[in-house]
C-alpha positions, 0 to 999 in steps of 0.5 A: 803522852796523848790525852783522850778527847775531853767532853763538853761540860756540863750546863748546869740548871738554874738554881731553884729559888723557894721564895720566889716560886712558892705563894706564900702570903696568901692562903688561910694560916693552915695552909701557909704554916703546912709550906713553911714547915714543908721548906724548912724541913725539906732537902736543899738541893742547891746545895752538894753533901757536905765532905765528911772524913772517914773515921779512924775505924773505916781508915784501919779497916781499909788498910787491911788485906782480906782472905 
């Protein structure tokens, strides 16, 4: 059996790391609080979507044959 040509792979970015590329210890309280809020209600994008099984419904569903 003859496989095809594997590619490169893929370098992945740095991973970014909030606390050391935001200021976060000067400011006025407003100000810091408006970030922190932003963080911690922001995505975290270091992070892949978490696996979530399909359900019993979306299984039963897909066994069936259309017409």
């Amino acid at each position: 059996m003859v496989l095809p040509i594997q590619s490169k792979p893929v370098i992945r970015p740095e991973l970014v790391h909030p606390h050391e590329t935001i200021d976060i210890m000067r400011g006025t309280p407003e100000q810091v609080m408006r970030v922190r809020l932003l963080l911690l209600g922001g995505a975290n994008y270091n992070d892949p979507q978490y696996y979530s099984a399909p359900s019993y419904t979306r299984m039963k569903a897909s066994g069936r044959r259309s017409r």
